[in-house]
N, C-alpha and C positions, 0 to 999 in steps of 0.2 A: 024877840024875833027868832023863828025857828024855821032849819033850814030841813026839805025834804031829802031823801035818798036823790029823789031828779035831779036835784039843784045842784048839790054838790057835786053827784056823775055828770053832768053837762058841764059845769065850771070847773072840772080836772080835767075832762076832754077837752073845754075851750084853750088852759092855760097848755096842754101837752102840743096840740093841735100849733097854736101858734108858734111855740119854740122850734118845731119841728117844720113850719112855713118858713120861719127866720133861718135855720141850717142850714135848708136848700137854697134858699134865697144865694147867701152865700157862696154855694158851692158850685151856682151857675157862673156867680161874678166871676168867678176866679177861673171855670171853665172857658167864660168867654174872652177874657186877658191872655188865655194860651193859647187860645187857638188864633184872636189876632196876630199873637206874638210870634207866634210860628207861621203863617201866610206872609206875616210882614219881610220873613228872613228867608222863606221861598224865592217870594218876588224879588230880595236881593240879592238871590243867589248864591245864599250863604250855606243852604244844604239843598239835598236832592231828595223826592221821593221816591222811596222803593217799595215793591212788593214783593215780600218773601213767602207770599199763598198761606199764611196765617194770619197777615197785619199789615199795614202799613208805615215803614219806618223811617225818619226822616236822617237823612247820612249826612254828617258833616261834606263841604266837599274842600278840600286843601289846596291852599293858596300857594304858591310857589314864590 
């Protein structure tokens, strides 16, 4: 069985393609766990949001 120049350039695209689906896959999960995690600590009042006109930055806020 012989394999053409096609075959293989599709089947290194298919294998590059998928690992590269799988990375991001990842790197939403983990996107999305921060950002709940940080709404979650908003809503408790555990920090404040600021805008310093570059970014948004979240302040601890201190408990007395």
């Amino acid at each position: 069985m012989e394999f053409s120049v096609a075959e293989m350039y599709l089947g290194a695209w298919a294998i590059v393609m998928t690992i590269l689906w799988v990375k991001k896959h990842e790197e939403m999960r983990m996107f999305r766990y921060m950002t709940i995690h940080h709404l979650r600590r908003l809503i408790k009042k555990e920090v404040r949001l600021v805008d310093d006109g570059k970014a948004f930055i979240f302040e601890e806020i201190k408990k007395c």
